[in-house]
C-alpha positions as CSV (number, residue, x, y, z in Angstrom):
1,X,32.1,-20.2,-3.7
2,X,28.8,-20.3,-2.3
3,X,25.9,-21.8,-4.1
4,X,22.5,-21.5,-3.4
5,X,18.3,-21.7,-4.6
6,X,17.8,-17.4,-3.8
7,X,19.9,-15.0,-3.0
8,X,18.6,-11.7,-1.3
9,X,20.3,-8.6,-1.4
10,X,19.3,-6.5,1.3
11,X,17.7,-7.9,4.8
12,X,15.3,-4.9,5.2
13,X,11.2,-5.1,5.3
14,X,11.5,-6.4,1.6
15,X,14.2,-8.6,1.8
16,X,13.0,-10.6,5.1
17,X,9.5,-11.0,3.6
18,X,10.6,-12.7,0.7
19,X,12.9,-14.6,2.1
20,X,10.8,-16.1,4.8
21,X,7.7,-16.9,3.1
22,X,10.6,-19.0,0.2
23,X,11.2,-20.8,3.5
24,X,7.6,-20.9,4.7
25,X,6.2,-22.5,1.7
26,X,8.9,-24.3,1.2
27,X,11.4,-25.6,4.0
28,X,14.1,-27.2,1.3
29,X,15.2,-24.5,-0.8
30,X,18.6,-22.8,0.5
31,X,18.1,-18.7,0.7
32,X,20.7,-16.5,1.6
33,X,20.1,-13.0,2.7
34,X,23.3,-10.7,2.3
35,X,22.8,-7.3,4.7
36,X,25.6,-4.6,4.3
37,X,24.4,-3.1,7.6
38,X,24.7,-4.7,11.0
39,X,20.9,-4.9,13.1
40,X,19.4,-3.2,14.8
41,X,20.0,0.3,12.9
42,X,17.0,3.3,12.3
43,X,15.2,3.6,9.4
44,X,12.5,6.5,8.0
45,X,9.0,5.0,7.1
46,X,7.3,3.8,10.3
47,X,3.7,4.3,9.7
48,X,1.5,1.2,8.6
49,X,-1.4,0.4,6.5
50,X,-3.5,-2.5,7.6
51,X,-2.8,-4.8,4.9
52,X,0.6,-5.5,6.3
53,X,-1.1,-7.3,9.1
54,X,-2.3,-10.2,6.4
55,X,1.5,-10.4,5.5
56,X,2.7,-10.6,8.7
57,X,0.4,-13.1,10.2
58,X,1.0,-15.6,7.0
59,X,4.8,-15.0,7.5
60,X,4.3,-16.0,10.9
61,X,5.6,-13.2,12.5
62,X,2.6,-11.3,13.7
63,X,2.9,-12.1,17.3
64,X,6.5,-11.7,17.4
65,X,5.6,-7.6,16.3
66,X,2.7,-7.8,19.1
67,X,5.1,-8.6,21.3
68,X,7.2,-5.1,20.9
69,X,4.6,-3.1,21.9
70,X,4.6,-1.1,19.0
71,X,1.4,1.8,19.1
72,X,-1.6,0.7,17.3
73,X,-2.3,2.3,14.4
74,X,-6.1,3.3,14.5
75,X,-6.1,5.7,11.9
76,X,-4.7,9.5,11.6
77,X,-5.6,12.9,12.1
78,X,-5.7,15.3,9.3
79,X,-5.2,19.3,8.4
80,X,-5.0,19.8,4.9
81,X,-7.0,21.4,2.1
82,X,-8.5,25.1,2.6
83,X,-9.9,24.3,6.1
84,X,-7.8,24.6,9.6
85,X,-10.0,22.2,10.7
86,X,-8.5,18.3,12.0
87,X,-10.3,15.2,10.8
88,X,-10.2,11.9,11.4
89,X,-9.4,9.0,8.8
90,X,-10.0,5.9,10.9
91,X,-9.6,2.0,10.1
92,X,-12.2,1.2,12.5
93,X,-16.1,2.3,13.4
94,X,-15.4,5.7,14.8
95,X,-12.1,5.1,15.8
96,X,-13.1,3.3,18.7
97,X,-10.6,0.3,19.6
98,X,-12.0,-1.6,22.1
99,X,-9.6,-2.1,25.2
100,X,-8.1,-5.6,24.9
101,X,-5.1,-6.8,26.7
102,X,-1.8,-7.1,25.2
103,X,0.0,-9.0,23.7
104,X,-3.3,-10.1,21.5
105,X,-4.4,-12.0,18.6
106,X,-4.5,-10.9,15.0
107,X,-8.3,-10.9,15.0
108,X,-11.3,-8.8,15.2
109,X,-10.5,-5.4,15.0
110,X,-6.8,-6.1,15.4
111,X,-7.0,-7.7,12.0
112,X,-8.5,-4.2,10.7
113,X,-5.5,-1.8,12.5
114,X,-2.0,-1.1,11.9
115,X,1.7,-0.8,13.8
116,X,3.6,2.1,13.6
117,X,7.0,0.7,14.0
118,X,10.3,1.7,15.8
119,X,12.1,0.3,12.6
120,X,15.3,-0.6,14.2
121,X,12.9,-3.0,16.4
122,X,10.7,-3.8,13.6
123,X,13.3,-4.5,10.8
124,X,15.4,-7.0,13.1
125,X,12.3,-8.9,14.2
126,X,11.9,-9.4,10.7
127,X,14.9,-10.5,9.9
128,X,15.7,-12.7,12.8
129,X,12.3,-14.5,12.2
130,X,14.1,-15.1,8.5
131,X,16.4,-16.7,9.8
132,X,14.8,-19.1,12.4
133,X,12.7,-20.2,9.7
134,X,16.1,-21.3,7.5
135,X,17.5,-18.7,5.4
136,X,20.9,-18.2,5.9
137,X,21.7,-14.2,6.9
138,X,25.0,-12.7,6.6
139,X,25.0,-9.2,8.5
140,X,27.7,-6.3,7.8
141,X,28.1,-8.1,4.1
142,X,28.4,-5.6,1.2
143,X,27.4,-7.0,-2.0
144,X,30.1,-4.9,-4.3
145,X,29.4,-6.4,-7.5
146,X,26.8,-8.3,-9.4
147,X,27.9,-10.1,-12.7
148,X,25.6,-10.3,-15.7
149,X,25.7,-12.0,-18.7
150,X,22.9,-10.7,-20.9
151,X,19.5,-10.3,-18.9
152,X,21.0,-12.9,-16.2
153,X,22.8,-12.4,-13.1
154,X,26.1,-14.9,-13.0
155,X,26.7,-14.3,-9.3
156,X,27.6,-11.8,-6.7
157,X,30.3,-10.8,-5.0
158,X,31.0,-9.5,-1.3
159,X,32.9,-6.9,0.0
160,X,34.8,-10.1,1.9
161,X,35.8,-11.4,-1.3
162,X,33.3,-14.5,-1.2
163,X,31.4,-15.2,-4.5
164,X,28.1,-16.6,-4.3
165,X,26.1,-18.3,-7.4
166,X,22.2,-18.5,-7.2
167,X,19.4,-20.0,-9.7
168,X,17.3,-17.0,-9.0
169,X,18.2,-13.4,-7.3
170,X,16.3,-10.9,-5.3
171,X,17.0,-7.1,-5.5
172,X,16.3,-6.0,-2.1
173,X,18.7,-3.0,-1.9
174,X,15.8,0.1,-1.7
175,X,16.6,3.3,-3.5
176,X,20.1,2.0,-4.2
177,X,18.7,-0.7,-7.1
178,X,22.1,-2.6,-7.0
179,X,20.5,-5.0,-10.0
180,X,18.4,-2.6,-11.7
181,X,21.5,-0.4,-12.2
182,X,23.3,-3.3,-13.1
183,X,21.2,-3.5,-15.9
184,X,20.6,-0.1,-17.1
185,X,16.8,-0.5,-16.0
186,X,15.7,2.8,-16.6
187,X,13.0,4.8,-14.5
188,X,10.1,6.9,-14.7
189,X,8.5,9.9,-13.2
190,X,5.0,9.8,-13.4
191,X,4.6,13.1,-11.3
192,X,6.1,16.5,-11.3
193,X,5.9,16.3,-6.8
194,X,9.9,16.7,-6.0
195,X,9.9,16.9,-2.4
196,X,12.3,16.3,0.5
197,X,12.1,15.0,3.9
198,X,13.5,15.8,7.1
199,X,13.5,14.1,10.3
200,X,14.6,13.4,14.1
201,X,13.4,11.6,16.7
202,X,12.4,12.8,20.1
203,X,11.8,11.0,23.4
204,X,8.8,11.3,26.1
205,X,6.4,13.4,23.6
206,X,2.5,13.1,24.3
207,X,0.6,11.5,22.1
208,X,-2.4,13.5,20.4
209,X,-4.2,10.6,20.9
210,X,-4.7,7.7,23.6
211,X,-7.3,5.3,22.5
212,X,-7.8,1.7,24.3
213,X,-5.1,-0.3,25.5
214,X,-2.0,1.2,23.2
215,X,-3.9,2.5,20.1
216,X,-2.9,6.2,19.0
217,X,-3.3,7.9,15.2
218,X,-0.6,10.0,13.9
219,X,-0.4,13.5,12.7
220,X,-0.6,14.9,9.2
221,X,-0.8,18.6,9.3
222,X,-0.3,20.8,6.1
223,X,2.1,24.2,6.3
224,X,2.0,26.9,3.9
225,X,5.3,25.4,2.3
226,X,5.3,21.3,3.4
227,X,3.4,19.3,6.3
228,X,4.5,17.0,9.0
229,X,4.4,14.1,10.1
230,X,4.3,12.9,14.1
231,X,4.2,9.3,14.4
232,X,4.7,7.7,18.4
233,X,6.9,4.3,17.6
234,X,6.5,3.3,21.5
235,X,5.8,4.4,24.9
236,X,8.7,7.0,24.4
237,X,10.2,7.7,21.3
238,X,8.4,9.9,18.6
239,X,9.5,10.0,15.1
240,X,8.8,13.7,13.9
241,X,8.9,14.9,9.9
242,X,8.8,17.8,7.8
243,X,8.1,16.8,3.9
244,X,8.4,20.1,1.5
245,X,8.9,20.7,-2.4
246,X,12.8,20.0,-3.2
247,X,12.5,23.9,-4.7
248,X,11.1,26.0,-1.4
249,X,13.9,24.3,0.2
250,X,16.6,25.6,-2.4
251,X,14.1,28.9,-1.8
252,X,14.3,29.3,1.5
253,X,18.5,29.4,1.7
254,X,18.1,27.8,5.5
255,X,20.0,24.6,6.6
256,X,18.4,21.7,7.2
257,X,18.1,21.9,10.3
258,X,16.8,25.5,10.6
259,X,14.1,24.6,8.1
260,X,13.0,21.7,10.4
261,X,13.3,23.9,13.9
262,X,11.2,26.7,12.1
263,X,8.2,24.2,11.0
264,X,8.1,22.8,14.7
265,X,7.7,26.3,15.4
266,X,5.2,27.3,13.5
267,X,3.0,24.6,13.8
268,X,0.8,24.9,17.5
269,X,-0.5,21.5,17.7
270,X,3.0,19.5,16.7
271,X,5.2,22.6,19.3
272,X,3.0,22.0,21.9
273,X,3.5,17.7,21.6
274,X,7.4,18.5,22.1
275,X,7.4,21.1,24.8
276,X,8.5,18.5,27.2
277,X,10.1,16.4,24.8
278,X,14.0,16.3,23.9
279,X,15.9,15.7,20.7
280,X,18.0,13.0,19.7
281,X,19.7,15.0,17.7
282,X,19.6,12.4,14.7
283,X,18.4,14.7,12.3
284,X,18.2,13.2,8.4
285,X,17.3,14.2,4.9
286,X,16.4,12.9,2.0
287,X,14.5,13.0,-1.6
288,X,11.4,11.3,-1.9
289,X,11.0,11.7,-5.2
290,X,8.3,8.9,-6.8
291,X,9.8,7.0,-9.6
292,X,8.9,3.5,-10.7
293,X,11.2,1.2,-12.6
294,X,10.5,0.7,-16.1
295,X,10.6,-3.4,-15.6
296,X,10.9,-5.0,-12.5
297,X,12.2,-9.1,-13.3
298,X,14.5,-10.6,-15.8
299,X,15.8,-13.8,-16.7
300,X,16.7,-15.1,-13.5
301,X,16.4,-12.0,-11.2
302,X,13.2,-9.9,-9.3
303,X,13.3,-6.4,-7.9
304,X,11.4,-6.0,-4.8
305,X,10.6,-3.1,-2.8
306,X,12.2,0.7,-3.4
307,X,14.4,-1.2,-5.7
308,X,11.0,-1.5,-7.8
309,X,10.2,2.1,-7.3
310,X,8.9,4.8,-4.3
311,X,5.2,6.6,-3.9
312,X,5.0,9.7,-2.0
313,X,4.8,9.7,2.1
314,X,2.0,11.3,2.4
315,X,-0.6,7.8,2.1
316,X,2.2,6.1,4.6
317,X,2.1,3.3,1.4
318,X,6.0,2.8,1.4
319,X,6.1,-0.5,3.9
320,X,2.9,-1.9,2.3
321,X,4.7,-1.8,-1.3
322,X,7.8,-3.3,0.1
323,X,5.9,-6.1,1.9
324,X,3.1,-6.6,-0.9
325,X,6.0,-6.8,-3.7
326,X,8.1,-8.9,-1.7
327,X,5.6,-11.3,-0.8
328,X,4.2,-11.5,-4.7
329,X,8.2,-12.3,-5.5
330,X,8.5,-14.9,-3.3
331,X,5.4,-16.6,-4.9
332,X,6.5,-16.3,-8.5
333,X,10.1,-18.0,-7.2
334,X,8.4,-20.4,-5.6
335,X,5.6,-20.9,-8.9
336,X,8.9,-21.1,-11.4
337,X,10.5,-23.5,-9.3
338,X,7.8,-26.0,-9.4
339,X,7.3,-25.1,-13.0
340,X,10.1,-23.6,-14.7
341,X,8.3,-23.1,-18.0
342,X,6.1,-20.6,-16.3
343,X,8.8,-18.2,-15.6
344,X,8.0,-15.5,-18.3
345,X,4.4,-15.1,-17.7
346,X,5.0,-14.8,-13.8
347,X,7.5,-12.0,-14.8
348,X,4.9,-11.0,-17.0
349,X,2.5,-10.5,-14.3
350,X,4.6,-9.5,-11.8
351,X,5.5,-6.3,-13.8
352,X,2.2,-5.0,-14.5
353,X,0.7,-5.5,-11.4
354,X,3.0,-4.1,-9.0
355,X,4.1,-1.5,-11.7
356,X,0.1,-0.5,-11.8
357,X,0.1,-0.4,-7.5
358,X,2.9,2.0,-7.8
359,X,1.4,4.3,-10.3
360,X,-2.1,3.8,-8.3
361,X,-0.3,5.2,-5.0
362,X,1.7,8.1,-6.9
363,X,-1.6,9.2,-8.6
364,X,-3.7,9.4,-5.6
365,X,-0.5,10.8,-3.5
366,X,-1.0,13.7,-6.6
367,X,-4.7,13.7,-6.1
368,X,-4.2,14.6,-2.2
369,X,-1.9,16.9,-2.9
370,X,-3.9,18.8,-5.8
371,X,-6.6,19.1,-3.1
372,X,-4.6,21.4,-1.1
373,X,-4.9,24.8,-1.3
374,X,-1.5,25.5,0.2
375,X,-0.4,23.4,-3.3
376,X,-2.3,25.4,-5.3
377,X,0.6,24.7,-8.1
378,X,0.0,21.1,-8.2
379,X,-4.2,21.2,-9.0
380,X,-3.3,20.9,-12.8
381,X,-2.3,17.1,-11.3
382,X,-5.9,16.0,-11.4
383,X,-6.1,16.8,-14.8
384,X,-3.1,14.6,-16.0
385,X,-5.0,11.7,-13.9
386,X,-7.8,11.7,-15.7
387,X,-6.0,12.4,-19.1
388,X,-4.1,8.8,-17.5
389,X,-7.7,7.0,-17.9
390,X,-8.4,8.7,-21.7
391,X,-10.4,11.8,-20.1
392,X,-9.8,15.5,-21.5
393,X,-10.9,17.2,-18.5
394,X,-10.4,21.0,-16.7
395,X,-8.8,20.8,-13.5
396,X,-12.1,21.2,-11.6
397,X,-14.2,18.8,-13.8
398,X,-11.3,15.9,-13.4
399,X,-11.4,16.6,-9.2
400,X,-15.4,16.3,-9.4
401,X,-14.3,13.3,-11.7
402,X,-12.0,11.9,-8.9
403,X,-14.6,12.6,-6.5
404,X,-17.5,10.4,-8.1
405,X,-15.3,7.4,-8.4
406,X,-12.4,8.0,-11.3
407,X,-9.6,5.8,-11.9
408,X,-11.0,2.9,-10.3
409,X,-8.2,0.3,-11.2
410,X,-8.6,-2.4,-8.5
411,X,-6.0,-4.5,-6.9
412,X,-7.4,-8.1,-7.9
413,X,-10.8,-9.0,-5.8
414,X,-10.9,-5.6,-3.9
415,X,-12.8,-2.5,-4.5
416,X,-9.9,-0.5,-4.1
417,X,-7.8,2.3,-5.1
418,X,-3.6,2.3,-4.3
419,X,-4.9,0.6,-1.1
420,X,-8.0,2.6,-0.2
421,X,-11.7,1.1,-0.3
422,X,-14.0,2.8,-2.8
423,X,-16.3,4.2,0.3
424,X,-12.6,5.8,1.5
425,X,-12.1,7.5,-1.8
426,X,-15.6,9.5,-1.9
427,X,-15.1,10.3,1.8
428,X,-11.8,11.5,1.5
429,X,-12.8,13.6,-1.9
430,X,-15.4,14.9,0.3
431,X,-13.7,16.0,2.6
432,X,-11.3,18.2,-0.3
433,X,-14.2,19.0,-2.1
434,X,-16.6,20.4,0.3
435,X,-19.4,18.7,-1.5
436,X,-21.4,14.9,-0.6
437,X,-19.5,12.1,-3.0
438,X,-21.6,11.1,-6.2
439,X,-22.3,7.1,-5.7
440,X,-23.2,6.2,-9.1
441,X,-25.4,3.4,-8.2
442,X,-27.9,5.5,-6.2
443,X,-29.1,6.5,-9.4
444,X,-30.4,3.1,-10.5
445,X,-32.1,0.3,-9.3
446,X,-32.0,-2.2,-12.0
447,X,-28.9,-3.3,-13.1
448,X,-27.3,-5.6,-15.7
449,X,-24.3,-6.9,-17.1
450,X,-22.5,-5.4,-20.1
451,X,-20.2,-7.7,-21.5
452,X,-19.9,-6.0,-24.8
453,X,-16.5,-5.6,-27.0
454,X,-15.0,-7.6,-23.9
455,X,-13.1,-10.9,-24.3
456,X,-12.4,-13.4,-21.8
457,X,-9.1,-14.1,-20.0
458,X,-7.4,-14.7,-16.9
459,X,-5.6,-13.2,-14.3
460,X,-3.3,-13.8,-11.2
461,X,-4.1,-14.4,-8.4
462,X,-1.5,-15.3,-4.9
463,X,-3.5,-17.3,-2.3
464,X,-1.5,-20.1,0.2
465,X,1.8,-19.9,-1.3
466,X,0.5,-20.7,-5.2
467,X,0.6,-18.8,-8.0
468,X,-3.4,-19.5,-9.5
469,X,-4.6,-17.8,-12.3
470,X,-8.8,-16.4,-12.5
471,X,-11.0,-16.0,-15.3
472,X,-11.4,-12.3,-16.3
473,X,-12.7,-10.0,-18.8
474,X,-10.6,-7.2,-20.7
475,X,-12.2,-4.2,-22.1
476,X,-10.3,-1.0,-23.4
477,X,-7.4,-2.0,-21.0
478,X,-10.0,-2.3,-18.1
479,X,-10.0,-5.6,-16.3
480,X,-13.2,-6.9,-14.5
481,X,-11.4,-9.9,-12.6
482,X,-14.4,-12.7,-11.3
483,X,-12.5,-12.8,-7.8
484,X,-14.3,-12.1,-4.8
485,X,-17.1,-9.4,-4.5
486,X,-17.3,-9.6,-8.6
487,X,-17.6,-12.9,-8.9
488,X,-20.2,-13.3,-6.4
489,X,-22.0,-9.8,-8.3
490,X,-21.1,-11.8,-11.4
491,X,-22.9,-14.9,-10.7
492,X,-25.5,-13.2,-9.1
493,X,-26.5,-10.6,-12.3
494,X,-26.7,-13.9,-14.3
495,X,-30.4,-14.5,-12.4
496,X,-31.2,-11.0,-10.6
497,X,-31.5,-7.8,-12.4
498,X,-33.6,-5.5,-9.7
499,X,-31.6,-3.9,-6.7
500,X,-33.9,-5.6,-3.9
501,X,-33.4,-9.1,-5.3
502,X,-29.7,-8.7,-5.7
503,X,-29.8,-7.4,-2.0
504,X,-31.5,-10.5,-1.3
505,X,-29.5,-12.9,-3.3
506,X,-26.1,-11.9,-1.9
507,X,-27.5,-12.2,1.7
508,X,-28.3,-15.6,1.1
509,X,-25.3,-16.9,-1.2
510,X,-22.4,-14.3,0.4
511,X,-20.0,-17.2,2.7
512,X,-20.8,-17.0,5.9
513,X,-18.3,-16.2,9.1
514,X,-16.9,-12.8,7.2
515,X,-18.2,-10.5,9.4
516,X,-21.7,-9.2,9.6
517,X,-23.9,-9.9,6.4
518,X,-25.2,-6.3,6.1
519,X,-21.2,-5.9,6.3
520,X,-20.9,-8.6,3.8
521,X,-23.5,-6.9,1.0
522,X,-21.8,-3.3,1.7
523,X,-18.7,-4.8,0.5
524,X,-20.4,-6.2,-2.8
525,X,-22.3,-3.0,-3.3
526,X,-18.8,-0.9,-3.2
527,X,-17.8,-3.3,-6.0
528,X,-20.4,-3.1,-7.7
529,X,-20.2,0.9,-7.8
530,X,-16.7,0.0,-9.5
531,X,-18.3,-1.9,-12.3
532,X,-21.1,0.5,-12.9
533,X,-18.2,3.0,-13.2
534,X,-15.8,1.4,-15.0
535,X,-18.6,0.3,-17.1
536,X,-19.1,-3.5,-16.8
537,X,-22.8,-3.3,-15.7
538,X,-25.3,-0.7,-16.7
539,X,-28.0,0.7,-14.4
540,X,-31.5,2.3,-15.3
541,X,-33.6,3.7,-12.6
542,X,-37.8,2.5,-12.4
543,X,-39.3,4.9,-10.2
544,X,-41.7,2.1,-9.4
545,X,-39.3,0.6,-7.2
546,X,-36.6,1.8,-4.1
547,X,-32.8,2.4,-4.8
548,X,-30.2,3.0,-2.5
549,X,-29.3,6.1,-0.9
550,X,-25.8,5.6,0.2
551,X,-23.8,8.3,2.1
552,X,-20.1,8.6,2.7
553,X,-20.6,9.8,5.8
554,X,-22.4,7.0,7.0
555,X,-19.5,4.7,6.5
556,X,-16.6,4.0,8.1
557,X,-13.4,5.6,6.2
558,X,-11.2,2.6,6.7
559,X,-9.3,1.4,4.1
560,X,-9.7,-2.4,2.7
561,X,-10.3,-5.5,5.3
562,X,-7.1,-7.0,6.0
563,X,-8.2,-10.5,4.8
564,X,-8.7,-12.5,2.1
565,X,-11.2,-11.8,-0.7
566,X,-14.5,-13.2,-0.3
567,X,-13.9,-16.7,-1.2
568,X,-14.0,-17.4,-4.5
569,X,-17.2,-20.1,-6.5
570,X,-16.1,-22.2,-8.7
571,X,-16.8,-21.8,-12.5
């Protein structure tokens, strides 16, 4: 029998993360990674979001990826809603990545871009790097059975007939949930989207785009009945996609592979990538229908990436889960190790926030898709979004709602949505709307705080390999966490009340070495258009004085800053 501190099933994305930052943080615990496939091997799900970068670089594997040569990731190229036209969502200014020699450093605007992986590459990277940094890795070994006594895990057995006994386990298995189903954890389906994917790979496509030294943005093009997805994964290879509802597929009576040929077809821009490009004749399929477990941790055992649940395709958010949940399960192992008697609120806050992530991702995925008139079926989704934050409103009044800043429900000291800064939201809305995004705080200049019926707490927070927990406040299930950009807003409404002297405050108090300071205040202002929204500060508007006037399309879409929250003051 083998004994050990964490045992992994499954050496994918997930399962590597956790496993090296338990090693990272900690160099004496034994962790054991069991793999039923041998690397390398393909995998679907090779577009980025920038936030992986963070991950990466404190995993210490960032420069190992560099070193592939995977495409940068500056953004992508949209055509969706009622216009043929193509936009642009970019991470950077204007899509512009300055030309920079490769291999580079994760800074500057490399910090603020993306990877789109060749995940046969990417995954063994990943794992390898695992395993140079201790944890033991056992390739081609099928975990067959997992014994449970109650809400604990007893031990696990291989398809070599080895039994291996762990103090704490990690559910790495995707889709498959080999723990979760051990359990009976059920699932739920917070969205009525039930689509499919297909997909193949081709070699020596062009790229739509060729921007500075290796940078590229990939291709999300709606069809009457699906959209695809054409995402360059190296000088070469191309991984092409056609995502459509699971019923116009039962619809159309066509084969898989007639359905795929007949999209490529039909769609100019994507036909005329591949007219010099060949198959590798590897065509898959799958469901991607969202789910999300119903609990996600028990006694002694964590769920981590698809095992924990899946979002839609269509916001590329399926790596950042499986590396954001990973990496948060590696820090509560590491937390209840230390401490032990911590255990059941770090499962505690485990659950809910990476429970809320996944329901922030599948609501917006329905949110993009309600905004498309080829979907015209799914625009009743907006209304179930808002009914999800206590709003009765018409389909059209809850997309106006989305559009002036609805569900904000912000990963901890971001102004974020499933991933996407505030000033992305309204410029993304929009863009489906056809109308300028409502900033709520052009309408004020003065602002205080409003505190009322709200009682104080803490939350989470996962900085440098600790678990540390924040002051907060909690209002009608609404959390205003005093991280970052709110806590510097926080401290600063305590003196200044008028719009200019806030300005002028956070210029002179914001840390420096974060970028440029007029970047610094935007970031604070977006937050603080969160808290007017969400109601923790109240604004009032004296015509004797200037208010803002900001525009969506003056800023740059990107989604958040691949960094740390702006430090944070102490009590």
């Amino acid at each position: 029998m083998i004994e050990c501190d964490v045992a992994i099933i499954g050496g994918g994305p997930a399962g590597s993360t956790a496993g090296a930052l338990l090693r990272q943080y900690d160099p004496t615990l034994r962790v054991l990674i069991f793999e039923r496939e041998w690397f390398p091997r393909d995998h679907v799900g090779e577009s980025q979001l920038p936030v992986i970068g963070q991950v990466l670089h404190e995993m210490g594997v960032w420069e190992k990826v560099e070193a592939a040569g995977f495409p940068i990731k500056v953004g992508a190229t949209y055509r969706w809603g009622t216009s043929d036209d193509l936009w642009n969502f970019d991470f950077i200014p204007n899509g512009q990545l300055h030309d920079e020699l490769r291999p580079g450093r994760f800074a500057g605007q490399r910090s603020e871009t993306a990877f789109q992986v060749d995940r046969a590459i990417y995954d063994k990277i990943l794992l390898d790097h695992a395993q140079e940094l201790g944890c033991t890795v056992r390739e081609g070994t099928r975990v067959v059975r997992v014994s449970a006594d109650g809400d604990r895990v007893e031990g696990l057995e291989t398809d070599d007939g080895e039994t291996t006994k762990a103090r704490y386990y990690v559910d790495a298995t995707g889709g498959s949930g080999l723990v979760r189903r051990t359990f009976g954890i059920e699932v739920e389906q917070p969205t009525s989207l039930q689509n499919i994917a297909i997909w193949d790979y081709w070699q020596n496509a062009e790229w739509a785009a060729e921007i500075g030294v290796g940078g590229t943005r990939v291709q999300v093009l709606s069809l009457g009945y699906g959209w695809i997805w054409f995402i360059p994964l190296g000088p070469t290879r191309t991984s092409v996609g056609l995502v459509v509802p699971a019923a116009y597929y039962k619809r159309s009576r066509l084969r898989t592979e007639e359905l795929y040929q007949k999209a490529i077809s039909e769609e100019p821009r994507i036909r005329s990538l591949l007219a010099n490009a060949t198959s590798e004749g590897k065509l898959l399929a799958t469901k991607d229908w969202s789910f999300v477990a119903t609990r996600m941790s028990g006694e002694n055992w964590w769920l981590a990436g698809d095992a924990c649940g899946f979002a839609d395709p269509i916001l590329a958010a399926g790596m950042t889960l499986a590396h954001a949940s990973a990496r948060e399960v590696a820090y509560c192992l590491l937390e209840a190790i230390r401490e032990p008697e911590g255990l059941s609120r770090l499962r505690e806050v485990y659950n809910d926030r990476h429970s809320r992530r996944l329901r922030q991702h599948i609501r917006f995925a329905d949110y993009w898709y309600s905004a498309n008139a080829h979907f015209t079926d799914l625009k009743e989704y907006t209304r179930e979004i808002a009914r999800a934050a206590g709003l009765d409103l018409d389909p059209d009044r809850a997309f106006q709602w989305l559009g002036t800043g609805g569900f904000v429900n912000d990963d901890l000291g971001y102004a974020s949505i499933g991933a996407y800064s505030i000033g992305a939201i309204k410029q993304i809305a929009q863009v489906f709307g056809g109308a300028p995004a409502d900033w709520r705080i052009n309408r004020a200049n003065e602002f205080r705080l409003n505190l009322v019926g709200a009682h104080s707490t803490t939350v989470a927070s996962f900085r440098e390999g600790r678990v540390r927990y924040e002051p907060a406040y909690v209002r009608d299930g609404k959390v205003l966490a005093l991280v970052g950009p709110y806590r510097h807003l926080f401290n600063t409404l305590q003196h200044e009340n008028s719009l200019s002297r806030i300005v002028g405050r956070l210029e002179a108090t914001l840390p420096r070495g974060l970028g440029d300071p007029k970047e610094r205040v935007a970031y604070c202002l977006h937050a603080l258009e969160t808290m007017v929204v969400d109601g923790w500060v109240k604004g009032r508007l004296n015509k004797k004085h200037p208010s803002l006037a900001l525009r969506t399309d003056d800023e740059t879409p990107t989604l958040y800053r691949n960094r740390e929250p702006l430090p944070v003051e102490s009590a």
